[in-house]
C-alpha positions in Angstrom: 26.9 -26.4 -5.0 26.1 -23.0 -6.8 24.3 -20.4 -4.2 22.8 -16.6 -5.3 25.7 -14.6 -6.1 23.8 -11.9 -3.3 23.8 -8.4 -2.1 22.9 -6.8 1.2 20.1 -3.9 1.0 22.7 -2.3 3.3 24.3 -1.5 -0.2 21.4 0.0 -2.1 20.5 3.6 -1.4 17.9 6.2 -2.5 19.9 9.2 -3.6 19.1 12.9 -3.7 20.0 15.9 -6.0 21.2 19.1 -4.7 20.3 21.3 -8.6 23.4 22.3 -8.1 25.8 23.1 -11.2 27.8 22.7 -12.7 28.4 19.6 -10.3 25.1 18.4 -8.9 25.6 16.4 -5.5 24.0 13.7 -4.3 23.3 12.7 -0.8 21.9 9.5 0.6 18.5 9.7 2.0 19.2 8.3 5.6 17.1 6.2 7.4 15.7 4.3 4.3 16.0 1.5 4.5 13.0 -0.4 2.4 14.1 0.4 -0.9 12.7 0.1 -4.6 13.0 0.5 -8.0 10.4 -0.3 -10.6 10.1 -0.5 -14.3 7.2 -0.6 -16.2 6.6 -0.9 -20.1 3.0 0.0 -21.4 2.2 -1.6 -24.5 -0.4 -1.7 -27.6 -2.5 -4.0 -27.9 -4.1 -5.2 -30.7 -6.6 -8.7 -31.5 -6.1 -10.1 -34.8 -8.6 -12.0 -36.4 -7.2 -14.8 -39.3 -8.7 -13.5 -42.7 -9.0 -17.5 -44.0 -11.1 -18.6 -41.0 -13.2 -15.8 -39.1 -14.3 -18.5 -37.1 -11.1 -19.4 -35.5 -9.7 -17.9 -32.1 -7.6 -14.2 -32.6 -4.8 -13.4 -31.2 -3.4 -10.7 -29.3 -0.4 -8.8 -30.9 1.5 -6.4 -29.0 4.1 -3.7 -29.3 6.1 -2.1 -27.3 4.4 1.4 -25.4 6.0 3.9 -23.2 8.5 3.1 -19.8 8.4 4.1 -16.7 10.2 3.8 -13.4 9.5 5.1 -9.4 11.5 4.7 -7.0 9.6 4.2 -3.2 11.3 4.1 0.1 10.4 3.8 3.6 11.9 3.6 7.3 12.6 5.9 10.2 12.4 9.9 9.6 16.1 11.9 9.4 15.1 14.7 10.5 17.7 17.1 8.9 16.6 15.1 5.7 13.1 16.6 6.0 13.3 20.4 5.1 15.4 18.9 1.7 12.4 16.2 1.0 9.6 18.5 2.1 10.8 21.3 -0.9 11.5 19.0 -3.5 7.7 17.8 -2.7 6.3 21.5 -3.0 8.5 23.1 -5.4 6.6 21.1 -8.6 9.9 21.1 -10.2 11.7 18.2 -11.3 14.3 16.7 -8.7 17.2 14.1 -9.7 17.7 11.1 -7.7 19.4 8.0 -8.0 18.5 4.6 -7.2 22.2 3.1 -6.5 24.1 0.3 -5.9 27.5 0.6 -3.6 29.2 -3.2 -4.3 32.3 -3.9 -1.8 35.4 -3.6 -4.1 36.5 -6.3 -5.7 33.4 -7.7 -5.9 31.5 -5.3 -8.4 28.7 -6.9 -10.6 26.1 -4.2 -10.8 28.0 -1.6 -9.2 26.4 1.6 -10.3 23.4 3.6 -10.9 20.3 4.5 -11.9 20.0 8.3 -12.4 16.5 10.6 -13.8 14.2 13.3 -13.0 10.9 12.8 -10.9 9.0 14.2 -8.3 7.7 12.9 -4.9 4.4 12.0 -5.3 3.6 10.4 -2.5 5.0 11.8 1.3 3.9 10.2 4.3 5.0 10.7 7.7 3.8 8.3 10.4 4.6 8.1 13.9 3.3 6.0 16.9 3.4 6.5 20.5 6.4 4.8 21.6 8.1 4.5 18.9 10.3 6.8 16.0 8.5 8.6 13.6 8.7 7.3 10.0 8.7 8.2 6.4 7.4 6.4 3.1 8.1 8.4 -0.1 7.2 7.4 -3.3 9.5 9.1 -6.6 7.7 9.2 -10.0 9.5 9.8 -13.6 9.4 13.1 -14.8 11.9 12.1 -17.6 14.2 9.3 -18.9 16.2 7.5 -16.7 19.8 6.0 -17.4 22.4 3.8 -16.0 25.6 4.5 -15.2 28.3 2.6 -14.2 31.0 3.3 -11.8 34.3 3.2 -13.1 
């Protein structure tokens, strides 16, 4: 038998840029702990008729448009995490964050990173009583993103 070579979400973490420099820091953003990373291509479309019989079905040709990625997470509210999330939110400025994957040693596939400016474009802080308050954030692309390997 072959299973899913598999790895616990326990291992994935939404990380956050201090702007610092030269050395920026990143810290992860506790209490996550639904994480996600999407990638989306755009593309061009275009229906192409066949010159020798008008009459016959077109096609649909496509080429490749822009990318995109966001990053969205969601679980219970740090609460020294806040004033950091809250200011990144306002500022308007560009933040770095980092979509990353912490694989146990000796066992590194995809152990590594994705790394790229957004902003927080979606903040929402829920709470019930009862229970812990939460927080669902949503990170759009303000830039490229890349991947970087640990070594």
């Amino acid at each position: 038998m072959a299973y899913t070579d598999k790895l616990k979400s326990t291992r994935v973490a939404i990380m956050m840029g201090d702007g610092a420099t030269p050395t920026e820091v990143f810290s992860p953003m506790c209490g996550i702990t639904t994480k996600g990373f999407q990638q989306t291509r755009a593309t061009n479309d275009t229906v192409d008729w066949d010159c020798a019989d008008p009459d016959a079905a077109p096609v649909t040709v496509r080429d490749a448009g822009a990318t995109d990625w966001t990053i969205s997470g969601s679980g219970l509210l740090h609460r020294p995490l806040l004033a950091d999330v809250q200011e990144a939110f306002d500022s308007g400025n560009p933040t770095n964050f980092r979509f990353m994957f912490d694989e146990p040693t000796g066992s590194e596939v995809i152990d590594g990173y994705y790394q790229g400016p957004g902003f927080i474009t979606d903040l929402n802080i829920t709470g019930n009583n009862g229970e812990y308050v939460n927080i669902s954030i949503t990170i759009s692309a303000a830039g490229p993103k890349t991947f970087v390997a640990n070594p």
